[in-house]
mmCIF file as Biopython writes it, N, C-alpha, C and O atoms, coordinates in Angstrom:
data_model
#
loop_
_atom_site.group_PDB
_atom_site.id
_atom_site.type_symbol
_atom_site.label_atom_id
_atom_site.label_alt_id
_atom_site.label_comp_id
_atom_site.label_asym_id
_atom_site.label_entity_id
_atom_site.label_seq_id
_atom_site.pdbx_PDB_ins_code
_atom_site.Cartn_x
_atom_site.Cartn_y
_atom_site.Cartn_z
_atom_site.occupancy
_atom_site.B_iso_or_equiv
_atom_site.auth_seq_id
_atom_site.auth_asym_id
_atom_site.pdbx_PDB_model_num
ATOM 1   N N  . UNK A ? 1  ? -4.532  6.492   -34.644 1.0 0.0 1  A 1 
ATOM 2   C CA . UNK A ? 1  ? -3.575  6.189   -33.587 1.0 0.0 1  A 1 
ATOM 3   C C  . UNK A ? 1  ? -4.289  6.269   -32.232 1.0 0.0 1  A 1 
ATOM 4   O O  . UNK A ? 1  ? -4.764  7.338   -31.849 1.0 0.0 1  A 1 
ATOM 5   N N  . UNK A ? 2  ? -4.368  5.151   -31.507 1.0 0.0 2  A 1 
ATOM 6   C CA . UNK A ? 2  ? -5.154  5.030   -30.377 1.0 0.0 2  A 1 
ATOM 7   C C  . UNK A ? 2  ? -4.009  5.914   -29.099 1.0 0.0 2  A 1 
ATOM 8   O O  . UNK A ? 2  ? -2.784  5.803   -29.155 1.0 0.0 2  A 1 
ATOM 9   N N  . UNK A ? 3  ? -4.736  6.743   -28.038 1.0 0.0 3  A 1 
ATOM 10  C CA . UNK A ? 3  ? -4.118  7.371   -27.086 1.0 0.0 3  A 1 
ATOM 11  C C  . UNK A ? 3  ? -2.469  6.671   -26.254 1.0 0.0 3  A 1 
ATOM 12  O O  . UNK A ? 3  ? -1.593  7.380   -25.760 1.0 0.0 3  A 1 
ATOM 13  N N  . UNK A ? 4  ? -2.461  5.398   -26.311 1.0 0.0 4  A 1 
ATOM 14  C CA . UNK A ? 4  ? -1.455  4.980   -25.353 1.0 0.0 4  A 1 
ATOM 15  C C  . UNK A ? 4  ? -0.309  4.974   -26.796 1.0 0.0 4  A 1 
ATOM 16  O O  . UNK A ? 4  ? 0.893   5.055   -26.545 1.0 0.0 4  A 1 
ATOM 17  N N  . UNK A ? 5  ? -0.649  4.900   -27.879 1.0 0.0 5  A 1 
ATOM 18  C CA . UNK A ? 5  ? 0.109   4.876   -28.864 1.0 0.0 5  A 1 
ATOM 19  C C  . UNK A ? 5  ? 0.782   6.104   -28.615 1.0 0.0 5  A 1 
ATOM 20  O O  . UNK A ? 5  ? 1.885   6.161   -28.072 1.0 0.0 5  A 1 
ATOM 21  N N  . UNK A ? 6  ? -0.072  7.391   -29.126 1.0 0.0 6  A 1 
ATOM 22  C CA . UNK A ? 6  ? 0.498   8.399   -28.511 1.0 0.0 6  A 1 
ATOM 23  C C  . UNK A ? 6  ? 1.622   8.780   -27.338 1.0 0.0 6  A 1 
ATOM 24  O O  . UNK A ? 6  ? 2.693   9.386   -27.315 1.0 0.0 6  A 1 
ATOM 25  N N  . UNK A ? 7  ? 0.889   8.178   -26.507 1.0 0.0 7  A 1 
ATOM 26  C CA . UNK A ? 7  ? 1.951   8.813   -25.437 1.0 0.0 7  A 1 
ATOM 27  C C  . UNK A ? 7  ? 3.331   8.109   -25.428 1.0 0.0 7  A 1 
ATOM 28  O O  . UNK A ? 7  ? 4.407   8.659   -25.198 1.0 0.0 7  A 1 
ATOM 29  N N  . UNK A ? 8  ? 3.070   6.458   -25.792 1.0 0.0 8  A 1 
ATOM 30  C CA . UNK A ? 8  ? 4.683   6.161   -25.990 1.0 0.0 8  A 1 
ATOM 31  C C  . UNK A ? 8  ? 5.513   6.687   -27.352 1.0 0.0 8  A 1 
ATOM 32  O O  . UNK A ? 8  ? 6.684   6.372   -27.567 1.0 0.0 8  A 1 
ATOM 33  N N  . UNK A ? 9  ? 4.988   7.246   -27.931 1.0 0.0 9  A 1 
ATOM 34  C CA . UNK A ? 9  ? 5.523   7.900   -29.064 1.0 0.0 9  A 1 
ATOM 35  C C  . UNK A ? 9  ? 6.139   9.067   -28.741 1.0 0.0 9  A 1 
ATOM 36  O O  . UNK A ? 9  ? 7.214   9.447   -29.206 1.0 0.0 9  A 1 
ATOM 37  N N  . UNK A ? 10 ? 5.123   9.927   -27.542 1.0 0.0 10 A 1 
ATOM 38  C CA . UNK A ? 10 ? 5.695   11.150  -26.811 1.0 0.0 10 A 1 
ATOM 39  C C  . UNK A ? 10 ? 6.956   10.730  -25.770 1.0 0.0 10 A 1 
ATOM 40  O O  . UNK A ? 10 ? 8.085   11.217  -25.699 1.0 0.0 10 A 1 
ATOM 41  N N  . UNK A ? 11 ? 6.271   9.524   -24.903 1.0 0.0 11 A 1 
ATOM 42  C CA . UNK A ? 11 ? 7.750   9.635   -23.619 1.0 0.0 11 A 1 
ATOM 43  C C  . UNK A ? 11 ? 8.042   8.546   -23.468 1.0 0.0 11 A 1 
ATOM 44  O O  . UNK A ? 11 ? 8.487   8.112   -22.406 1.0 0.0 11 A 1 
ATOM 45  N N  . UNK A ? 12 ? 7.715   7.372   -25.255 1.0 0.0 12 A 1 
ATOM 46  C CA . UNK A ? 12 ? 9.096   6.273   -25.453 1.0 0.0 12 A 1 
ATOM 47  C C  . UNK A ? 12 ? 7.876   5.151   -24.698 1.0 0.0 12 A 1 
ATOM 48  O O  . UNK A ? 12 ? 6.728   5.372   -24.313 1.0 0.0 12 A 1 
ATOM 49  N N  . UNK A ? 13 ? 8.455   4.278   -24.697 1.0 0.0 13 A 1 
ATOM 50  C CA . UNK A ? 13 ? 8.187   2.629   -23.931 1.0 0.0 13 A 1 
ATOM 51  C C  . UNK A ? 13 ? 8.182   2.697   -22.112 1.0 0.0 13 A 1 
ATOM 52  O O  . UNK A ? 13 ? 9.027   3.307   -21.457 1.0 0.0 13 A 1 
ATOM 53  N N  . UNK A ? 14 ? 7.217   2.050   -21.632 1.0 0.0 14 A 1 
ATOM 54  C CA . UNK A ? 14 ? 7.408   1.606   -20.254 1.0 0.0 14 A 1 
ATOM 55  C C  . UNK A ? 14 ? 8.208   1.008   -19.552 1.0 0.0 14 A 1 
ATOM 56  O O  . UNK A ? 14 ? 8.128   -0.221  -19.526 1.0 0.0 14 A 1 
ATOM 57  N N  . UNK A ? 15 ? 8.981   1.522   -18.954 1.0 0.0 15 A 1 
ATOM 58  C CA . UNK A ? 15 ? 9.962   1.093   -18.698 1.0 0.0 15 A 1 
ATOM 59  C C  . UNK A ? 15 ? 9.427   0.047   -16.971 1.0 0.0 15 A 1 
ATOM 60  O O  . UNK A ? 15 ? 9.027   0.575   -15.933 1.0 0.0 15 A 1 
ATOM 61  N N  . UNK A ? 16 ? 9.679   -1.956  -17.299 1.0 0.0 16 A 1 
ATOM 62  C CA . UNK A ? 16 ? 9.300   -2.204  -16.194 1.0 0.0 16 A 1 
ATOM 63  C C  . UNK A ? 16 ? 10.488  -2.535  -15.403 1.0 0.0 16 A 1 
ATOM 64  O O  . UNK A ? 16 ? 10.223  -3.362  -14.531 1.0 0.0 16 A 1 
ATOM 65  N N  . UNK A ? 17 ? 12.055  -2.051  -15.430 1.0 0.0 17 A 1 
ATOM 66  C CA . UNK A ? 17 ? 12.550  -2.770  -14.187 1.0 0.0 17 A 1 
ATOM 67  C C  . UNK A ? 17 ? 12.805  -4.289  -14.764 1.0 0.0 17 A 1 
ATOM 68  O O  . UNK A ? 17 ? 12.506  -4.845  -15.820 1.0 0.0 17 A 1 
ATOM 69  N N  . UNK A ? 18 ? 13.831  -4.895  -13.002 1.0 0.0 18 A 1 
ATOM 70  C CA . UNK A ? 18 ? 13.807  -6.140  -12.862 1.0 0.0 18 A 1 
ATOM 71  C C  . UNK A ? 18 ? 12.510  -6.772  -12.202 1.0 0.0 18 A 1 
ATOM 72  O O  . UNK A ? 18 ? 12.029  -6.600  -11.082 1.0 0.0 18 A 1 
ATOM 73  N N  . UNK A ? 19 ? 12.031  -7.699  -13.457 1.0 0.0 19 A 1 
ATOM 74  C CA . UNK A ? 19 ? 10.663  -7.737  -12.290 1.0 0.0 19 A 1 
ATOM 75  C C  . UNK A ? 19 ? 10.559  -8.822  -11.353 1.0 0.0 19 A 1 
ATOM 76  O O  . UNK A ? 19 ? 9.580   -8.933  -10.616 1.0 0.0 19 A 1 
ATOM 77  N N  . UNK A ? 20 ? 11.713  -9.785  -11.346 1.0 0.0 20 A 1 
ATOM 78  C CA . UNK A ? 20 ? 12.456  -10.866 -10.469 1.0 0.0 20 A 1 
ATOM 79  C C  . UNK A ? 20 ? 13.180  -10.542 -8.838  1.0 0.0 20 A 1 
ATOM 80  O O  . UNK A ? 20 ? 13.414  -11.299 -7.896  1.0 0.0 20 A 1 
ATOM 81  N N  . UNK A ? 21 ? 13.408  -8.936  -9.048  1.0 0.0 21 A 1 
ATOM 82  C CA . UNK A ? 21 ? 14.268  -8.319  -8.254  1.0 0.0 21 A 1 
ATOM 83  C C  . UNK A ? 21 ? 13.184  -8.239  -7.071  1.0 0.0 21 A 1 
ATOM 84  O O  . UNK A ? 21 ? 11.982  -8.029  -7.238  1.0 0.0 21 A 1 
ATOM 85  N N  . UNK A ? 22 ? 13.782  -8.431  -5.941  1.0 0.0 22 A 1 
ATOM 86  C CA . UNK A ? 22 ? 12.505  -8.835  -4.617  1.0 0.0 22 A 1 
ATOM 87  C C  . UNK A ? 22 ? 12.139  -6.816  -4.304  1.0 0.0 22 A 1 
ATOM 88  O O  . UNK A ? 22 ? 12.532  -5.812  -4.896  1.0 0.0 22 A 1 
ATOM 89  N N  . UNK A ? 23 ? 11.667  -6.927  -3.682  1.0 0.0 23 A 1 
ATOM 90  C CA . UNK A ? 23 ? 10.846  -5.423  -3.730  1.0 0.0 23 A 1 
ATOM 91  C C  . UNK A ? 23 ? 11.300  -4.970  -2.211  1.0 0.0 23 A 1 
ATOM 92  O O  . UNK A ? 23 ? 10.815  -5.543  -1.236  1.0 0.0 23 A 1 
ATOM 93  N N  . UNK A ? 24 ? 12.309  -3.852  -2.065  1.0 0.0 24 A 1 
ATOM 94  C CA . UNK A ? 24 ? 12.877  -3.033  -1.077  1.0 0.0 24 A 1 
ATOM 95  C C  . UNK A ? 24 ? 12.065  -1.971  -0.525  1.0 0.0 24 A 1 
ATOM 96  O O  . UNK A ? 24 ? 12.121  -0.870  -1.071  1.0 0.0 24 A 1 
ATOM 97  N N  . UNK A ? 25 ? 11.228  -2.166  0.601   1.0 0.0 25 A 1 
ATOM 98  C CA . UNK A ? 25 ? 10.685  -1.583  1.287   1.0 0.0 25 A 1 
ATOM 99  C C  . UNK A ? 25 ? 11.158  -0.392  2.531   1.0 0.0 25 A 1 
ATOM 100 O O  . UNK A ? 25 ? 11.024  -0.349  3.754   1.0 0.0 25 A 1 
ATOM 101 N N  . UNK A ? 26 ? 11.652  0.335   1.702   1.0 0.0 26 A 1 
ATOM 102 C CA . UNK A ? 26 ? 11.763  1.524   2.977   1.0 0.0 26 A 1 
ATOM 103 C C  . UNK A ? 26 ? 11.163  2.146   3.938   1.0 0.0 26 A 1 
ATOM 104 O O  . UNK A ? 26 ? 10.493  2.962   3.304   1.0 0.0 26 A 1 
ATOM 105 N N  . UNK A ? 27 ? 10.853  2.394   5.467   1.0 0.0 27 A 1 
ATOM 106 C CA . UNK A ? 27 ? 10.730  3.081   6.063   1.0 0.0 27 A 1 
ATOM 107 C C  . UNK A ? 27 ? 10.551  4.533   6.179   1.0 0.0 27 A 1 
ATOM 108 O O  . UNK A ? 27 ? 11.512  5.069   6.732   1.0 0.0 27 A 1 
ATOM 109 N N  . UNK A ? 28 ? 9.639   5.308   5.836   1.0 0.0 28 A 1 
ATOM 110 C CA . UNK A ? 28 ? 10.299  6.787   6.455   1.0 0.0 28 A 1 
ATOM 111 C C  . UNK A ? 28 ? 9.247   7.220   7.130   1.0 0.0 28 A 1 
ATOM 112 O O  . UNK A ? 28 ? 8.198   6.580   7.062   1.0 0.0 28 A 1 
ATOM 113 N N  . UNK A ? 29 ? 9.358   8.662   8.087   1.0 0.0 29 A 1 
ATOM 114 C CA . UNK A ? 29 ? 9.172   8.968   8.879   1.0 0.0 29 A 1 
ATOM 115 C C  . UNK A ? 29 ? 7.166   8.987   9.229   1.0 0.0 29 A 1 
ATOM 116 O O  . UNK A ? 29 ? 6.433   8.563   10.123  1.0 0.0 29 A 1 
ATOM 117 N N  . UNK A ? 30 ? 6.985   9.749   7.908   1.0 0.0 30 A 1 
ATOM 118 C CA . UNK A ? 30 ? 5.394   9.673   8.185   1.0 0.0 30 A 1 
ATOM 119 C C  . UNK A ? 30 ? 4.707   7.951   8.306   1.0 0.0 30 A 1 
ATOM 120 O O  . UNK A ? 30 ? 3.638   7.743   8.880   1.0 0.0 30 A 1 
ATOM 121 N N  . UNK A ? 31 ? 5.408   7.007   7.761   1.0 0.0 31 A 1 
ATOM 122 C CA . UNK A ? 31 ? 5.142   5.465   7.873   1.0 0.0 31 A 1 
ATOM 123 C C  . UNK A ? 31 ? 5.567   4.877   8.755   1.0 0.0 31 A 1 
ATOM 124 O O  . UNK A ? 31 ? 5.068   3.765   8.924   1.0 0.0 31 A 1 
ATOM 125 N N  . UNK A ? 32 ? 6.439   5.228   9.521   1.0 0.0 32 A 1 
ATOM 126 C CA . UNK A ? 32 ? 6.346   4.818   11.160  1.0 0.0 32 A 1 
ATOM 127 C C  . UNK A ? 32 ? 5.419   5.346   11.867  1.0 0.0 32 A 1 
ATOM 128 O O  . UNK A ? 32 ? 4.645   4.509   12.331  1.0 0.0 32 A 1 
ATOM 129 N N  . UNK A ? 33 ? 5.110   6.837   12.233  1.0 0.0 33 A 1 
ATOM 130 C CA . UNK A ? 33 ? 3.947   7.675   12.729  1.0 0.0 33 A 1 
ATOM 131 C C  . UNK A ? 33 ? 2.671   7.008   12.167  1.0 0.0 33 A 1 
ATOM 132 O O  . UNK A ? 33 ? 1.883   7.347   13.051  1.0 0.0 33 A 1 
ATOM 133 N N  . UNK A ? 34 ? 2.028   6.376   11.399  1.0 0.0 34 A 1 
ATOM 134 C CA . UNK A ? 34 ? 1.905   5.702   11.240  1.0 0.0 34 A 1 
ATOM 135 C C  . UNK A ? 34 ? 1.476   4.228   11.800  1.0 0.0 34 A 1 
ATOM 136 O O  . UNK A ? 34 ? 0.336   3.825   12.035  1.0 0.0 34 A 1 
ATOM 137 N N  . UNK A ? 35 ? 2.367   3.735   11.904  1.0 0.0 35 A 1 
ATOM 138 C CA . UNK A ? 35 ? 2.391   2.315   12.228  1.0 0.0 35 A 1 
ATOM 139 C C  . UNK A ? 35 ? 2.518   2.464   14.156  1.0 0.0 35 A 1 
ATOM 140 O O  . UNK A ? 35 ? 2.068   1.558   14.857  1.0 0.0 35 A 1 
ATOM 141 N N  . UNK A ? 36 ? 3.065   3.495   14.670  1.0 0.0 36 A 1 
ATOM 142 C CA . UNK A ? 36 ? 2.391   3.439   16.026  1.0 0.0 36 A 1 
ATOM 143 C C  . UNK A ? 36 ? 0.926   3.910   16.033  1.0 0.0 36 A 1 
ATOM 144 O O  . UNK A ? 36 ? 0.212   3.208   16.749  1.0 0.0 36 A 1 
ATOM 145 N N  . UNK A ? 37 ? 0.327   4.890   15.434  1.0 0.0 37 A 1 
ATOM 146 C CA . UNK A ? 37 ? -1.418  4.743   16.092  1.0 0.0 37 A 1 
ATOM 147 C C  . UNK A ? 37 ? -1.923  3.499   15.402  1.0 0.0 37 A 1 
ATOM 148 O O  . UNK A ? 37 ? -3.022  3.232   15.887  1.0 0.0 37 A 1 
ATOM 149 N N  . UNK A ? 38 ? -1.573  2.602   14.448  1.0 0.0 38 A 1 
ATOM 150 C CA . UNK A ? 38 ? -1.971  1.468   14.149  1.0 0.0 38 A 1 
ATOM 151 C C  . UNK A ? 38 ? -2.282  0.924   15.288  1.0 0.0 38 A 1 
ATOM 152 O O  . UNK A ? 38 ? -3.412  0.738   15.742  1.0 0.0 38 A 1 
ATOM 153 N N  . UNK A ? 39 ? -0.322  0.431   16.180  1.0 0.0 39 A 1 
ATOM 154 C CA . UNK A ? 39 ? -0.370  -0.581  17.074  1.0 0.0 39 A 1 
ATOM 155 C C  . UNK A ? 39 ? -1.684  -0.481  18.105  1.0 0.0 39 A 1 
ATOM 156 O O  . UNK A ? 39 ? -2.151  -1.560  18.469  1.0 0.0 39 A 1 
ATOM 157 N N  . UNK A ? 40 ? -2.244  0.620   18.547  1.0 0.0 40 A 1 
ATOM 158 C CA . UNK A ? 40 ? -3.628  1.034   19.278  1.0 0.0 40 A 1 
ATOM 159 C C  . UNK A ? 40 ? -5.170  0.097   18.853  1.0 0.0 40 A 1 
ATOM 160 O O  . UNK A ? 40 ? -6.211  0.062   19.511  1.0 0.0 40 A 1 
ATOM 161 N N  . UNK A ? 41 ? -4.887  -0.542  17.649  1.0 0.0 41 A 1 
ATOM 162 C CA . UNK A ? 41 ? -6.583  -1.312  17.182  1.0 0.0 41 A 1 
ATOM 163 C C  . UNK A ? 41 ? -6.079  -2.311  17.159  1.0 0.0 41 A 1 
ATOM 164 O O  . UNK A ? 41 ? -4.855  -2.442  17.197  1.0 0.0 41 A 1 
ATOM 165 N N  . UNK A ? 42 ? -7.045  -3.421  17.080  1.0 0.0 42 A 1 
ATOM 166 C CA . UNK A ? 42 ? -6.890  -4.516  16.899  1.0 0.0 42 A 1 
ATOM 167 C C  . UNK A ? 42 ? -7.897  -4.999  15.691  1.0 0.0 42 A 1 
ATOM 168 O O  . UNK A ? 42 ? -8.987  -4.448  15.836  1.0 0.0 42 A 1 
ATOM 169 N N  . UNK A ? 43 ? -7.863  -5.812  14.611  1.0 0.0 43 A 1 
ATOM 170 C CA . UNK A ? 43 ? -9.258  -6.070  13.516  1.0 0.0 43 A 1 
ATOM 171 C C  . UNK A ? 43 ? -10.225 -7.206  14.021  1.0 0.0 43 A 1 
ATOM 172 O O  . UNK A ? 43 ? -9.822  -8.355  14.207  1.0 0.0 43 A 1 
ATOM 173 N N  . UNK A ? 44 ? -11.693 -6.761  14.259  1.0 0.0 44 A 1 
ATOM 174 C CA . UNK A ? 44 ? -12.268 -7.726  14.654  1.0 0.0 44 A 1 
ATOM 175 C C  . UNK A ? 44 ? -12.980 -7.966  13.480  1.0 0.0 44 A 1 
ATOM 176 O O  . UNK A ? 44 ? -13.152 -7.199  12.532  1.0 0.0 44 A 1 
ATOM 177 N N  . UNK A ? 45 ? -13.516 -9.501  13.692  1.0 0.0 45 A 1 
ATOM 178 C CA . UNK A ? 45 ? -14.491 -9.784  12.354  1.0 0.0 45 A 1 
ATOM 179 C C  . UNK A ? 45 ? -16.162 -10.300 13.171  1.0 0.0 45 A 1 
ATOM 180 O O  . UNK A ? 45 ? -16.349 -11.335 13.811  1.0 0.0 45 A 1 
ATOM 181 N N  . UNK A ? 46 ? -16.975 -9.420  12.935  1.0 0.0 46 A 1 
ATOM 182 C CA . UNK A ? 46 ? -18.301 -10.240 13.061  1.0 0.0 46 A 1 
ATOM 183 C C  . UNK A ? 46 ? -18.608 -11.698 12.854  1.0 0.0 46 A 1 
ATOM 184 O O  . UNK A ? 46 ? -17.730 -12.484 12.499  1.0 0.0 46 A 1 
ATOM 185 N N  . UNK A ? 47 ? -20.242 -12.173 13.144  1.0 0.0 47 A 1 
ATOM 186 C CA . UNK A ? 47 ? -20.481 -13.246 12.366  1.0 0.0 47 A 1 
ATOM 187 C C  . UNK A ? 47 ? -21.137 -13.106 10.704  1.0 0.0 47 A 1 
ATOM 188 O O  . UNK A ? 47 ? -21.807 -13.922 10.072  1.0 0.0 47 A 1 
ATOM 189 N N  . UNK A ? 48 ? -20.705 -11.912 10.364  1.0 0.0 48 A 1 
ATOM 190 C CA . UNK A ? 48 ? -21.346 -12.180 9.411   1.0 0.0 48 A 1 
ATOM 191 C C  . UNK A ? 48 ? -19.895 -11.883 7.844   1.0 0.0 48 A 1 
ATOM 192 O O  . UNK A ? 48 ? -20.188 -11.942 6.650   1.0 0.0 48 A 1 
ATOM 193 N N  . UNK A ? 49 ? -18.526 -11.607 8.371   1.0 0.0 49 A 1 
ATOM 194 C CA . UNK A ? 49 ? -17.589 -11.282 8.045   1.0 0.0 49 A 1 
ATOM 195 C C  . UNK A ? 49 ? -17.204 -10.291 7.691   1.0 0.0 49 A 1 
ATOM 196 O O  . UNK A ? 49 ? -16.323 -10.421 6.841   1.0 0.0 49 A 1 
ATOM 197 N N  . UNK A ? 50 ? -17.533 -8.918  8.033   1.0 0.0 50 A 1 
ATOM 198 C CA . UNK A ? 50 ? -17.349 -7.822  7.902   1.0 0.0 50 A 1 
ATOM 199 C C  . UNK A ? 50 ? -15.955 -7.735  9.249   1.0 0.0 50 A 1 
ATOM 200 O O  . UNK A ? 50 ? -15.980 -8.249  10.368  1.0 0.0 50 A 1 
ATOM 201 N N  . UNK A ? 51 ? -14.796 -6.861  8.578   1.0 0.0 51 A 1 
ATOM 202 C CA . UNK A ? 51 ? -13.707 -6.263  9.501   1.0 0.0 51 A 1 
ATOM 203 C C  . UNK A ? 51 ? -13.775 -5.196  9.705   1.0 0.0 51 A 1 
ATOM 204 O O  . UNK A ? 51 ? -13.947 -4.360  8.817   1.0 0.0 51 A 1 
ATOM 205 N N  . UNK A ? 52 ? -13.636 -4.880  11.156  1.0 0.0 52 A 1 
ATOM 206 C CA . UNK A ? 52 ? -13.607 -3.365  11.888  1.0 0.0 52 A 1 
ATOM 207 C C  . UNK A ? 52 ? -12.634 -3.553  12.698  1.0 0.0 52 A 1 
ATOM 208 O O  . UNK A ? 52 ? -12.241 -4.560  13.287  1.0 0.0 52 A 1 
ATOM 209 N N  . UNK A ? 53 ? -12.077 -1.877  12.660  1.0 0.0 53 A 1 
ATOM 210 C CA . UNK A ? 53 ? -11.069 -1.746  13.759  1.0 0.0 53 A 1 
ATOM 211 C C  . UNK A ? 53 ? -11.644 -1.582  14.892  1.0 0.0 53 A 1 
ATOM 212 O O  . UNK A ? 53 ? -12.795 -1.148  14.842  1.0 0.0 53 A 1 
ATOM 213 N N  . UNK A ? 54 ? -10.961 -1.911  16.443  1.0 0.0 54 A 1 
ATOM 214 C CA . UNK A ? 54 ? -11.244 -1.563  17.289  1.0 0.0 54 A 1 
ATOM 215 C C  . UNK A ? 54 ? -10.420 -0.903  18.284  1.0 0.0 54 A 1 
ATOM 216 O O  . UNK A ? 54 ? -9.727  -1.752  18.843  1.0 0.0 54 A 1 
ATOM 217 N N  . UNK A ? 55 ? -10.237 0.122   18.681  1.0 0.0 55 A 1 
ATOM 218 C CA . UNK A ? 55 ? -9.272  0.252   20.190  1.0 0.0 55 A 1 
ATOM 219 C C  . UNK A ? 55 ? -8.958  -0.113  20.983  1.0 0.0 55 A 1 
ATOM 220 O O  . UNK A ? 55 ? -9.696  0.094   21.946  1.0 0.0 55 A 1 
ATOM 221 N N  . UNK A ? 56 ? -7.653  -0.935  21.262  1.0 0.0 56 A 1 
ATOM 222 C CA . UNK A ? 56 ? -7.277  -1.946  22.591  1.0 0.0 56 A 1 
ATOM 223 C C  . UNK A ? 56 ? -7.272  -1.063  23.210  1.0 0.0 56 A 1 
ATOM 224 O O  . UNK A ? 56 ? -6.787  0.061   23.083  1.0 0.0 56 A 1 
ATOM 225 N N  . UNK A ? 57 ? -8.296  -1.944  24.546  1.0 0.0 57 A 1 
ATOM 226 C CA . UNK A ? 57 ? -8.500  -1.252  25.943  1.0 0.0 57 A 1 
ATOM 227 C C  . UNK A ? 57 ? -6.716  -1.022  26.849  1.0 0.0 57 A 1 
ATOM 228 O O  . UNK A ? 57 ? -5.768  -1.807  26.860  1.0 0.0 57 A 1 
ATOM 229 N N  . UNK A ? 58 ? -6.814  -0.001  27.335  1.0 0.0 58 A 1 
ATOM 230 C CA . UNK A ? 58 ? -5.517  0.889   27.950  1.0 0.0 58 A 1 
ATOM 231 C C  . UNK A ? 58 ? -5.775  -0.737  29.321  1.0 0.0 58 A 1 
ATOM 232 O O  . UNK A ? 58 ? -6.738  -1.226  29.912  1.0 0.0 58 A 1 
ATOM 233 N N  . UNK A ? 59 ? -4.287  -1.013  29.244  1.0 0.0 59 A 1 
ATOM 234 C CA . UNK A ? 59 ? -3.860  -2.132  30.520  1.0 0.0 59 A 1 
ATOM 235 C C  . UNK A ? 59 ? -3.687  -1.680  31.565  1.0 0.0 59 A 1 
ATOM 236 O O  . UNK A ? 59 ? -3.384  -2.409  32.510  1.0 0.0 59 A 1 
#
């Protein structure tokens, strides 16, 4: 009996959901905190295609 056999034998079948059902993205608090020190960089790309963040200069 190979290992994944096992374990659905222990805790049953995988259960996947609707997998049609569009995907509900919540908000919470540490993912806003978050998404403001994001807004601070901007992604630049070299010429050689490597992406780095950078710090927008204070206006």
């Amino acid at each position: 009996m190979r290992v994944t056999e096992r374990l659905q034998a222990l805790f049953g079948p995988a259960t996947q959901g609707d997998t049609k059902a569009p995907v509900v993205h919540k908000h919470d608090v540490f993912e806003s905190a978050s998404q403001e020190d994001l807004e601070h960089f901007v992604v630049e790309t070299d010429a050689e295609g490597h992406h780095y963040g950078v710090r927008k200069e204070a206006d």
